[in-house]
C-alpha positions in Angstrom: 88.3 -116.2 -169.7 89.1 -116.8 -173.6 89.5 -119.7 -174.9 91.7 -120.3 -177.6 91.5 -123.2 -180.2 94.6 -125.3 -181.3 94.2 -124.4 -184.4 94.1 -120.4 -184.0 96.9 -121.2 -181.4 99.0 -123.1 -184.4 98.5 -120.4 -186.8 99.3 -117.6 -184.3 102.3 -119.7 -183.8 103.8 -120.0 -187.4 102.8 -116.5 -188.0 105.1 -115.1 -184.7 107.9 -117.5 -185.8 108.1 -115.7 -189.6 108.2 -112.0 -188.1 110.4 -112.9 -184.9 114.3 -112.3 -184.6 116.5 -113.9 -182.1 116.3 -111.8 -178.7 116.7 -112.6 -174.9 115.1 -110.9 -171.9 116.9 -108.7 -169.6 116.6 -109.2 -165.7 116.6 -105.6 -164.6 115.5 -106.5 -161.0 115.3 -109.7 -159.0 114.8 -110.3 -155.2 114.4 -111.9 -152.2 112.7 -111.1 -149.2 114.6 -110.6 -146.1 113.5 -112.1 -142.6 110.6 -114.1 -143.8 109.7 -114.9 -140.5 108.1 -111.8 -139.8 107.9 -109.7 -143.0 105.0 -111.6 -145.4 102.6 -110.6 -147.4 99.0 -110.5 -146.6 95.9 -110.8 -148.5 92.6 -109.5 -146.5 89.1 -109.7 -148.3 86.0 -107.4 -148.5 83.3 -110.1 -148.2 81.1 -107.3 -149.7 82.6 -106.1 -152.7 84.3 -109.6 -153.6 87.6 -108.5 -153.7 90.9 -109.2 -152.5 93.6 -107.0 -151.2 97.1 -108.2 -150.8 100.0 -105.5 -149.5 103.7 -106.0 -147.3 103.2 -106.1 -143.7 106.3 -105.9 -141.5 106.4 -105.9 -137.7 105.0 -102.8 -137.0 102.5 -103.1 -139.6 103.5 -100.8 -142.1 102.8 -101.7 -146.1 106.7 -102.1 -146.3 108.7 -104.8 -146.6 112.6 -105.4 -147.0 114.4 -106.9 -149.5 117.2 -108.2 -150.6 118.4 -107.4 -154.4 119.9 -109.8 -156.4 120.0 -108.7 -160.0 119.7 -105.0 -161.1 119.9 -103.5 -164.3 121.2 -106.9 -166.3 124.0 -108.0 -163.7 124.3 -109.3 -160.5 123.7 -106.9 -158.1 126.8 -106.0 -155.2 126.1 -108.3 -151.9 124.1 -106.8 -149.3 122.4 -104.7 -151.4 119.0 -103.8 -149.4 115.8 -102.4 -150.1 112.2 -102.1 -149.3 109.3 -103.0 -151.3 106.0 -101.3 -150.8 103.4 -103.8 -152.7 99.4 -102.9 -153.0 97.0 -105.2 -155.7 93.5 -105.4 -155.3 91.5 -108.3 -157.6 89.7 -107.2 -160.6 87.8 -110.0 -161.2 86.2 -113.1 -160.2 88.3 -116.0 -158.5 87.9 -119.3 -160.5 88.7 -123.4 -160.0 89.9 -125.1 -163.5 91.8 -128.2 -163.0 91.7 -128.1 -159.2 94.2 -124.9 -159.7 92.6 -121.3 -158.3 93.2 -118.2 -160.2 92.5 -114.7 -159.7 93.1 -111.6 -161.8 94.6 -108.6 -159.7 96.0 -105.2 -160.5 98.0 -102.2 -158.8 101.2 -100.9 -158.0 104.3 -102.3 -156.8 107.6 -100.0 -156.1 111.2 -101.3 -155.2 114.1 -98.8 -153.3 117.4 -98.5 -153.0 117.8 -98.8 -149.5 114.6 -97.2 -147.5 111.6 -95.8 -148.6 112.3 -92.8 -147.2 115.5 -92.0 -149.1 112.9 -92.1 -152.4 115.5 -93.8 -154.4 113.1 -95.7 -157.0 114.9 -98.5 -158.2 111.6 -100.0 -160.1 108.0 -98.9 -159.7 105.6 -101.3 -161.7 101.5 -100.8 -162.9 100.2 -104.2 -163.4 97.0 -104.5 -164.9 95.2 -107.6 -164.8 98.3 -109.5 -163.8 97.0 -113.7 -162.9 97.7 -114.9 -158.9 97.5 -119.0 -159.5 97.9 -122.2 -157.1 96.6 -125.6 -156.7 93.5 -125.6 -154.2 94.9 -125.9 -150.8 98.4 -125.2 -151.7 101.2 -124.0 -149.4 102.3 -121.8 -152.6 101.5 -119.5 -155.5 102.7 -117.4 -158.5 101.8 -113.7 -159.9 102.5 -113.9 -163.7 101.9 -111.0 -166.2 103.4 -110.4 -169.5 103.2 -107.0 -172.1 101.9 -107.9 -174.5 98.9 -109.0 -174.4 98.6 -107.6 -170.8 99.8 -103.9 -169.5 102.3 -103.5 -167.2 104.1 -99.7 -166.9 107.4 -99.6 -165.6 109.8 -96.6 -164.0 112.7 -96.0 -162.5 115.1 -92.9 -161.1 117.8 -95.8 -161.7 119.6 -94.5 -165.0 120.9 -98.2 -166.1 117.2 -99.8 -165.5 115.3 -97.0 -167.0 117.6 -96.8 -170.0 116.8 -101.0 -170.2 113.3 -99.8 -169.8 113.1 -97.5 -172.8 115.1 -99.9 -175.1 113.0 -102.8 -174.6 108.9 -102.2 -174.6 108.5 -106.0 -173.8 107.9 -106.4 -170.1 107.6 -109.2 -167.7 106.5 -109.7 -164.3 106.8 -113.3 -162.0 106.5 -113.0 -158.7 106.2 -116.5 -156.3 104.4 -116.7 -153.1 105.5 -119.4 -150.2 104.6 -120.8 -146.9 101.2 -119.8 -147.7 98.9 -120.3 -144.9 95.1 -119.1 -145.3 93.9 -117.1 -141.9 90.2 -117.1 -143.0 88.2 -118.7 -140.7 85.8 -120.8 -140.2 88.2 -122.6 -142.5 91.3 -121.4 -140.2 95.2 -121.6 -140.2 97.1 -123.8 -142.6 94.4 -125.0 -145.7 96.6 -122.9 -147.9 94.9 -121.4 -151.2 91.4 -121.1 -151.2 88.4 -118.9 -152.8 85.5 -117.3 -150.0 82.4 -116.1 -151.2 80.4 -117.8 -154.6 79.2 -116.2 -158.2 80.4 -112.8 -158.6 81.9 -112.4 -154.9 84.2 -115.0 -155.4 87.3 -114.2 -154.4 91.2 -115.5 -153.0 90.8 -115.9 -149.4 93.1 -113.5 -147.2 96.5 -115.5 -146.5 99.5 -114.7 -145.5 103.0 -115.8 -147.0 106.7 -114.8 -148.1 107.9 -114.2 -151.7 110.3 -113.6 -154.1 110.3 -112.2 -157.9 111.6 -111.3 -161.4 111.1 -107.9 -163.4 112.5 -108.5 -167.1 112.3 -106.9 -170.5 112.2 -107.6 -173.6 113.2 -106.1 -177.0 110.7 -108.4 -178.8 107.6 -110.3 -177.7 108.4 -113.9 -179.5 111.6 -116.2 -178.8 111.8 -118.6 -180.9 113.5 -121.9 -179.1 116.4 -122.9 -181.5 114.8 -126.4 -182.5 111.8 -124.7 -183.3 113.8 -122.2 -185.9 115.9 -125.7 -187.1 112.5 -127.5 -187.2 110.9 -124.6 -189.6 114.0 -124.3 -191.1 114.3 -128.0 -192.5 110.5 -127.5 -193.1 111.0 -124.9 -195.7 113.7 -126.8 -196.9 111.2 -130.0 -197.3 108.7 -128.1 -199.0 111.1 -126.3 -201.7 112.6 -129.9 -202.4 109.2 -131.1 -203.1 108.0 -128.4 -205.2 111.2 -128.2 -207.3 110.6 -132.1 -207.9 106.8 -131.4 -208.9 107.8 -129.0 -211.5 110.2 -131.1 -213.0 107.8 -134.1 -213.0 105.5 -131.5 -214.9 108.2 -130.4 -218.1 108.9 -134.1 -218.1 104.8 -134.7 -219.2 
């Protein structure tokens, strides 16, 4: 993992607050998931390879899980509105420990209809690449976090409304977050939460099962300034053009 120094970070900073312009992100979906009882997700491991697999699960055991759809396309979506999720991310690289917090890099595809899969009614179908999976060691809960930039994430839709948002704003956003968490690996067995199997380059999430919930958004530019930061920069400038107007008159005064 990169590190990167205050100092770049401070500089990077400044320079994204010059070249940014106001902007807000657009929700094009968010969801819930619907009987959580028996619909979760579930992580399995291949001890060999290192990796982790995590895909839906409902009761008879097909990668397909129903949601609930509360935001679509900007606004709040019509009550009831139903759907099925059909979620499949495999780990592309090594599960650390930093601050006693686990975190994994995973990638895949994750597809959202209107309604059932079946009907083929693509409200969203995201490519996340590299997207981070991130809890505290032990925890009952987790969070999926990617952003484009600096990551890749691809998104589509048959939805005329989201796939306009789509085209309009090249910024995208993913947050998905994972609860009730229980890790079924054993011998460490039911109810330990997060945790990594396997050491060195076979490190890896152990498999788990849990619900979730999450947030697809776009973006027509990558940096939002906070308004105190623009007054802060503002008064700044201001600052600095006081002072240099007083240098120079200190200067025809010598």
């Amino acid at each position: 993992m990169k590190v990167v120094s205050f100092r770049a970070l401070a500089l990077a900073s400044l320079a994204s607050l010059a070249m940014a312009t106001p902007s807000s992100a657009v929700t094009i979906l968010q969801y819930g998931q619907r009987s959580v009882q028996t619909e979760v997700k579930v992580a399995t491991v291949n001890a060999a390879a290192g990796t982790t697999t995590i895909v839906g699960r409902n009761p008879a055991g097909a990668n397909v899980i129903q949601v609930d759809y509360s935001t679509l396309a900007g606004a709040e979506a019509p009550p009831n509105t139903i759907g099925e999720e059909v979620f499949n991310l495999t780990s592309t690289g090594d599960a650390v420990v930093a601050n006693n917090r686990i975190s994994q890099a995973f990638s895949g595809t994750i597809t959202y209809y209107l309604g059932a899969v079946a009907a083929n009614q693509i409200l969203l179908q995201a490519t996340l690449t590299n997207a981070v999976l991130s809890g505290d060691v032990g925890g009952s809960g987790a969070s999926l976090d990617i952003s484009d930039p600096p990551r890749q994430i691809t998104f589509t839709s048959s939805n005329v409304a989201i796939q306009n948002l789509i085209t309009a704003n090249p910024v995208r956003a993913v947050a998905i977050g994972f609860t009730n968490l229980i890790n079924t690996t054993t011998p460490t067995g039911s109810g330990s939460g997060l945790q990594i199997t396997g050491t060195g380059n076979l490190a890896t999430i152990a498999a788990f099962t849990a619900n979730q919930a999450g947030t697809y958004s776009v973006n027509p530019t990558a940096v939002i300034p906070e308004p105190s930061g623009i007054v802060m920069a503002g008064m700044a400038m201001v600052a600095g053009l006081g002072c240099l107007r007083r240098r120079r008159r200190q200067l025809s005064r010598a």
